[in-house]
C-alpha positions in Angstrom: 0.0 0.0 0.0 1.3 3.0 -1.1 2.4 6.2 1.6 0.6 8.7 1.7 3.1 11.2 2.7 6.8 11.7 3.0 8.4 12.1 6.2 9.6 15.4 5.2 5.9 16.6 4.6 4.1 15.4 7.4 3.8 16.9 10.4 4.6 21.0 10.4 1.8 22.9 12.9 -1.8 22.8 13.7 -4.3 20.3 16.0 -2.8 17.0 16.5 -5.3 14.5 18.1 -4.4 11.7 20.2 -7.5 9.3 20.0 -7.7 6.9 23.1 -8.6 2.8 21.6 -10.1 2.0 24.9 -13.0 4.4 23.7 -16.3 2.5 22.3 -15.2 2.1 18.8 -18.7 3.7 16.8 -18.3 7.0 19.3 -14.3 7.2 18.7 -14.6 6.7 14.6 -17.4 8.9 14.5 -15.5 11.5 17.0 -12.7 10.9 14.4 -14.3 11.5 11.4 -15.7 15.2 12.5 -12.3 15.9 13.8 -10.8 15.1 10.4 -13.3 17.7 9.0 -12.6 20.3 11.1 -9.1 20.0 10.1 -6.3 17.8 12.2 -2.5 18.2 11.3 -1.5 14.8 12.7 -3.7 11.7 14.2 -2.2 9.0 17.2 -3.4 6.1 18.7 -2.7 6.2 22.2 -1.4 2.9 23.7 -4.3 2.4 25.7 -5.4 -0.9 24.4 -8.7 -3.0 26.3 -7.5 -6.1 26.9 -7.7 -8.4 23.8 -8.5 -5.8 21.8 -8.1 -6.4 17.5 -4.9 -3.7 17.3 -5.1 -3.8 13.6 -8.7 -3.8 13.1 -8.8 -0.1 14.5 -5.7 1.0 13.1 -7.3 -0.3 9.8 -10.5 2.0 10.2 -8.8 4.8 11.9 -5.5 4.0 8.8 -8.8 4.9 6.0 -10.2 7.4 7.8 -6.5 9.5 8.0 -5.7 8.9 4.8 -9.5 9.9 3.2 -8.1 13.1 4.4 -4.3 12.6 3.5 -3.3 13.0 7.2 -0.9 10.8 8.6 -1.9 8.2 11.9 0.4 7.5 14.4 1.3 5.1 16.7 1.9 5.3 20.2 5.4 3.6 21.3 4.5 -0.2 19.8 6.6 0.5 16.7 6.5 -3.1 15.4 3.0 -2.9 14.6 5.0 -0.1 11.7 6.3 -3.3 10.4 2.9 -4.7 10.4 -0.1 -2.3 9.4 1.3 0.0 6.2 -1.7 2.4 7.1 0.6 3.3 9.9 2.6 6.4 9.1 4.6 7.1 12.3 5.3 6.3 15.7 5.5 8.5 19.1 7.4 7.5 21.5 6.4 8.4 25.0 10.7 8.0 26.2 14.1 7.6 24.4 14.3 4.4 22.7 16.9 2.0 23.6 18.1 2.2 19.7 16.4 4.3 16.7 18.6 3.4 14.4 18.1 -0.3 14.5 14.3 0.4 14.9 14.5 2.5 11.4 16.4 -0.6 10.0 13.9 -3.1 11.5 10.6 -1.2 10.3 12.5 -0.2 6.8 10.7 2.4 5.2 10.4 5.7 5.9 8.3 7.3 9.1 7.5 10.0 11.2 8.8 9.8 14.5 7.9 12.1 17.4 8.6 12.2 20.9 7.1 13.5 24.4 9.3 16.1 26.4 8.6 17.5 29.9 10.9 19.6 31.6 13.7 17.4 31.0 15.4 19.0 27.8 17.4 15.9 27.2 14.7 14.5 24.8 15.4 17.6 22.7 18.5 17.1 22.0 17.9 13.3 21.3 15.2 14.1 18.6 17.3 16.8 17.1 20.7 14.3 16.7 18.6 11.4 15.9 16.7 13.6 12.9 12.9 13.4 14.3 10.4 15.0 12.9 8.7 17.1 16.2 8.7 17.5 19.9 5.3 17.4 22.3 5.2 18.8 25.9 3.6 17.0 28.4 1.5 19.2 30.4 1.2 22.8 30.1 -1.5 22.6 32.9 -3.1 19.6 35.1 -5.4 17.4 33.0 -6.8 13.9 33.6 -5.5 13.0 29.8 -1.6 13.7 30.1 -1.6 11.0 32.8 1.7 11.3 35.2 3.1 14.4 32.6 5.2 17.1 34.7 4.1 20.6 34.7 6.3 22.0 31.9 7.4 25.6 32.7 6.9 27.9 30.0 10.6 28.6 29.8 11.7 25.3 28.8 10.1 25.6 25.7 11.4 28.4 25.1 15.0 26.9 25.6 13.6 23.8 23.0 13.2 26.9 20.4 16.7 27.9 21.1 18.2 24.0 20.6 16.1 23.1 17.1 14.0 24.3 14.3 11.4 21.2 14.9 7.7 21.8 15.0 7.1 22.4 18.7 3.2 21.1 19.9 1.8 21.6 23.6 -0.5 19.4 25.4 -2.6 19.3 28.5 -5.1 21.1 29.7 -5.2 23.4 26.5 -8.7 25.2 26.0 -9.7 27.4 23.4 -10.2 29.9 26.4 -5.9 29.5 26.9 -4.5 28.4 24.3 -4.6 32.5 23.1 -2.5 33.3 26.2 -0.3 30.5 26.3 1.0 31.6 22.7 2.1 34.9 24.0 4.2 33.2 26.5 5.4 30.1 24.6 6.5 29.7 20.6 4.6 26.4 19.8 3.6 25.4 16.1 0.8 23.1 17.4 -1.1 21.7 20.0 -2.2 18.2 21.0 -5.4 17.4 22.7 -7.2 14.1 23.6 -9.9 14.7 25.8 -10.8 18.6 24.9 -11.6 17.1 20.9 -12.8 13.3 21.9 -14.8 14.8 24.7 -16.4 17.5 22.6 -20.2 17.5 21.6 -18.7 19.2 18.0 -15.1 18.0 17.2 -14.9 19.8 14.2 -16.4 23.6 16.0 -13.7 22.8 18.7 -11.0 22.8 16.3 -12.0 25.7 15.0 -12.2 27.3 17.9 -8.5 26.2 18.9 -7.1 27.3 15.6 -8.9 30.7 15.8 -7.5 31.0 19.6 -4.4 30.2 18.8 -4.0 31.3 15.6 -2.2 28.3 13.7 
């Protein structure tokens, strides 16, 4: 099956949406699909898997859904199932990994890979030498989605802006009613929500409305 995008082109700014497995399928692919309309940069499966769960049944329907809309789907720290599923464009990994470069050999084609950063600016410079593609922070504020993410001082992203030129996206606890602020204080391309889009009564409004706030 044939990409969809190159590495190069994927992933540059905007809403990124990390979509939780665990959610009843019809409500997450329906959630999915009005988010896709209202515009997403970036999609990633979470690895939050129910027990037993089909793994490439969803990444299947979620895989067609993406690429309707020629956005790329992400995985969440599993990177074999890259070598598996070719609707798979990408992996984020939630930690260094022991050894990219024998990952990128393993999976043999070409992907997007992303990690999380908190305050620790060691990630940084690990995804600039190892050529990723973009940095998250993990949390901006408290929020139930980002799990056990550190508050990330505003500061430290500002230091990640001094080490690399790599799209920069925020998570936790971003609103439409601070994500305006929080771009006064912090230089972020993008910003990556679970809960604020998935949770939402109008995925694709919401995005709007985070666009619109934070003007990307």
């Amino acid at each position: 099956m044939e990409m969809m995008k190159t590495k190069q082109q994927a992933i540059a700014g905007g809403i990124y949406l990390v979509i939780n497995p665990a959610m009843d399928e019809d409500v997450l692919l329906n959630k999915l699909t009005a988010a896709l309309r209202g515009g997403l940069q970036a999609v990633q499966l979470w690895d939050n898997w129910a027990p037993g769960a089909d793994k490439h049944a969803l990444i299947n329907k979620a895989g067609e859904l993406c690429q309707s809309y020629d956005v790329p789907l992400l995985i969440n720290n599993d990177w074999q199932l890259l070598i598996e599923n070719p609707l798979l464009n990408g992996i984020h990994f939630d930690e260094i990994p022991d050894d990219i470069a024998a990952i990128r050999a393993q999976v043999s084609r070409e992907f997007i890979a992303g990690i999380t950063c908190s305050d620790d600016l060691l990630p940084v410079t690990y995804a600039n030498e190892n050529s990723f593609d973009y940095i998250s922070f993990c949390a901006m504020f408290p929020s139930p989605s980002a799990g056990s993410c550190s508050i990330v001082m505003p500061e430290t992203v500002r230091q990640a802006r001094a080490l690399t030129a790599m799209p920069l996206f925020v998570s936790g606890g971003i609103t439409p009613a601070n994500a305006g602020q929080l771009k006064v204080t912090v230089p972020f391309d993008g910003i990556a929500v679970i809960s604020g889009i998935m949770s939402a009564d109008d995925p694709e409004e919401i995005i709007k409305q985070y666009k619109d706030a934070a003007g990307i």
